[in-house]
N, C-alpha and C positions, 0 to 999 in steps of 0.2 A: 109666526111666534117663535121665539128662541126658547133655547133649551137650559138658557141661564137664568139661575134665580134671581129677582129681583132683590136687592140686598138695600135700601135705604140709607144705612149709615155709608157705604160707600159713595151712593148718591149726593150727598151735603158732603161730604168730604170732598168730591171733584168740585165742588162749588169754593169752600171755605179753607180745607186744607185738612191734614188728618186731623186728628183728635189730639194726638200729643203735642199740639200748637194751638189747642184750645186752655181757657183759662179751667184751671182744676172746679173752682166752684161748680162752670157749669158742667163740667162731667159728674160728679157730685150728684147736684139736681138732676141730671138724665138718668144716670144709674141707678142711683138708692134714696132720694130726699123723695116724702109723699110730694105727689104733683100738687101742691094746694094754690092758692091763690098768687101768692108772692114767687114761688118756684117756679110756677109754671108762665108767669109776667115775665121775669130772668129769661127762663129758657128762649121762649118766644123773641122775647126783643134783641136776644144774643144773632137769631137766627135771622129775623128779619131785617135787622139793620145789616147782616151780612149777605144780604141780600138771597137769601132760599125760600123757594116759593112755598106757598103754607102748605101743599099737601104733601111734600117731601118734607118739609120741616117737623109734620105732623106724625108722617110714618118713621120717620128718623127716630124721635123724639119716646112714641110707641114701644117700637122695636127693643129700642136701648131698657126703658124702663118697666116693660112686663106686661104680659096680656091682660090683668086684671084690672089696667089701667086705661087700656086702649081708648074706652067714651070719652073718658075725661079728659083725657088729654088731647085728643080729636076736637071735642067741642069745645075747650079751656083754648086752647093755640090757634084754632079759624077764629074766636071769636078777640082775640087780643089781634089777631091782623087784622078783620075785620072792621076794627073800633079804628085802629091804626090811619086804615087805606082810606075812612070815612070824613076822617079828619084830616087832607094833607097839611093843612098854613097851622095846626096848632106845632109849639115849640114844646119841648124839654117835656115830651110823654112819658119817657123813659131816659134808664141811660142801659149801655151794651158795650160789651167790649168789641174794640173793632179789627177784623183782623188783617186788616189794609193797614191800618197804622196802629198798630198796636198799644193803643189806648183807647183807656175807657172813653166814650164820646155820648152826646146826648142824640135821641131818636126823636127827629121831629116828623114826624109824620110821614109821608111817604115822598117827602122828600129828603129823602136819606144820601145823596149824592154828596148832601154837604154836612162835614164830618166835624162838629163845631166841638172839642174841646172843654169835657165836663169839669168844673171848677170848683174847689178848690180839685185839683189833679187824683183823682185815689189813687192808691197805693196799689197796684197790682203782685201780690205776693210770692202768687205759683200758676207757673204754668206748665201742663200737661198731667200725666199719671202719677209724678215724681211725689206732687202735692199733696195725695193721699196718703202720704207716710206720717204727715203730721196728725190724721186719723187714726192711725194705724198700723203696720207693717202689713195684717191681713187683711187691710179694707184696700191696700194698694196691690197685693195677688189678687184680690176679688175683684177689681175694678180691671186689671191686665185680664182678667178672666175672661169678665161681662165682655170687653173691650172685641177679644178674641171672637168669642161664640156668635155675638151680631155681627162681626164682619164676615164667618162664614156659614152661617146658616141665615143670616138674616133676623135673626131673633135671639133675645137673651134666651135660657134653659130654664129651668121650673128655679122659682125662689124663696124654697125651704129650708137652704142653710146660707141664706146670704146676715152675715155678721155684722155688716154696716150699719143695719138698719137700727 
């Protein structure tokens, strides 16, 4: 056993790339949007079509957005891979930004190798921490905050003055 913490969002990062080359939305959704139905579909399918495996994706995902959140977004994220992995020949399950070609593309099931080009083209607006400014000026310090505190402790800090929300 090592003496290093186990830190997750580092984990998806050597997979996907940092976070500041992720699309702002889903940093958004991981940080401060409630993990509800549609948010935590996003997240999921950002992560899975970039191919991170669900329990990394899932502690990833955790981490970033707060302990009070942990079941749900545990059984929310295995259970959209899940439905996912169950289904490989169905098409256009989803769509996910891709960060091999940096457009949005549809997730067809787990056959995700082939990177089909969601149509009409969306518009990808912002990408990285920069995009929280159009939130905000202090939802983009709070987000470089969150950002910070998970990558070294592994876990966001208590979420009683977070302003985003």
């Amino acid at each position: 056993m090592t003496d290093e913490m186990y830190k997750p969002l580092q984990c998806v990062e050597e997979i996907i790339g940092r976070v500041e080359s992720w699309p702002t939305y889903i940093l958004m959704h991981m940080f401060y949007e409630e993990p509800g139905v549609r948010v935590m579909k996003n997240v999921a399918a950002f992560l899975y079509g970039n191919g991170v495996p669900v329990e990394k994706a899932a502690d990833c995902y955790a981490a970033c957005r707060g302990q009070r959140y942990v079941h749900t977004i545990l059984n929310g994220v295995s259970s959209w891979y899940k439905t996912w992995d169950r289904y490989p020949c169905d098409k256009h399950v989803a769509q996910y930004y891709s960060m091999r070609s940096k457009h949005v593309v549809w997730l067809n099931g787990r056959n995700r190798d082939v990177e089909e080009l969601a149509l009409p083209e969306v518009i990808m607006a912002e990408i990285g921490v920069e995009g929280a400014k159009k939130v905000g000026a202090r939802c983009e310090e709070e987000l470089r905050r969150w950002i910070n505190n998970v990558r070294a402790k592994g876990c966001r800090e208590s979420e009683e003055n977070d302003e985003c929300n």
